[in-house]
N, C-alpha and C positions, 0 to 999 in steps of 0.2 A: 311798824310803819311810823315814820316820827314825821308829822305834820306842823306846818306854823303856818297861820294866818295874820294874815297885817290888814289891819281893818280900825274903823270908825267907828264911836262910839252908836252914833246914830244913823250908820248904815244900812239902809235896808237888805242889800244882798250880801253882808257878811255875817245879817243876822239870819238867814237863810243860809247861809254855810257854816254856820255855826250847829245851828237847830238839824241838818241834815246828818253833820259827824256824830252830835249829839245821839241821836234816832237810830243810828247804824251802830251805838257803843264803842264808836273810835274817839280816842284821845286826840287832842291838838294843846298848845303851843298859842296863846294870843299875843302880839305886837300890836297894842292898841297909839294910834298916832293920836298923840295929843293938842289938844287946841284951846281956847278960852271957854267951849260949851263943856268939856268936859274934865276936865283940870283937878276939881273936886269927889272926881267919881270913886268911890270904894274899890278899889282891885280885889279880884280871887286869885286863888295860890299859881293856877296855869296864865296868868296876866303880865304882862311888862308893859311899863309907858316907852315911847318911842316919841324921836320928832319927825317933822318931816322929811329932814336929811337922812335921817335912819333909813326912813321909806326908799329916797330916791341911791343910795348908796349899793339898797339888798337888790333894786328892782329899776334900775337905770328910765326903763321908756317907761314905767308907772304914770297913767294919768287917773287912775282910777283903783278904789279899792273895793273889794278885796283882793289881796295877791295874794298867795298861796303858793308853799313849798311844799311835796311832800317829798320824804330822803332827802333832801337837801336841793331838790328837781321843782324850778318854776312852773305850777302846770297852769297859772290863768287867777281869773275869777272866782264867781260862783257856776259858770258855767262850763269851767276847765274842770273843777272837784267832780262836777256829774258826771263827765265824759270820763276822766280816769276811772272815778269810781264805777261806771256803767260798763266799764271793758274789760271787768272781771279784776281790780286791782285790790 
């Protein structure tokens, strides 16, 4: 399963979808959009900075993050990840 998350440094629900793949020992992919709060932040090796164009480019109607691919398939949120993942995926 190849998952990427595009998410905010200071996200609450992508820090919940993070903490969730984490918990179940699935791998992801982070596209972190970059802004002036978080510009200096240390990246980890599963990390890439991103702009916002980036965002709206993968994720056209994006008004909110997190967005979430998994297989290369947009499923949502943090509330799309549960539902895939709750349906036996």
């Amino acid at each position: 399963m190849n998952i990427e998350i595009y998410s905010k440094s200071s996200c609450a629900f992508c820090i919940k979808a993070k903490t969730l793949l984490k918990s179940k020992s699935i791998g992801f992919k982070e596209f972190i959009v970059q802004d002036f709060t978080n510009k200096h932040m240390d990246l980890e090796d599963n990390q890439t900075w991103i702009t916002r164009e980036d965002l709206l480019e993968q994720f056209p109607n994006a008004r909110t993050v997190p967005q979430i691919k998994i297989d290369g398939e947009a499923v949502g949120g943090f509330e799309g990840l549960v539902e895939y993942l709750n349906n036996g995926n």
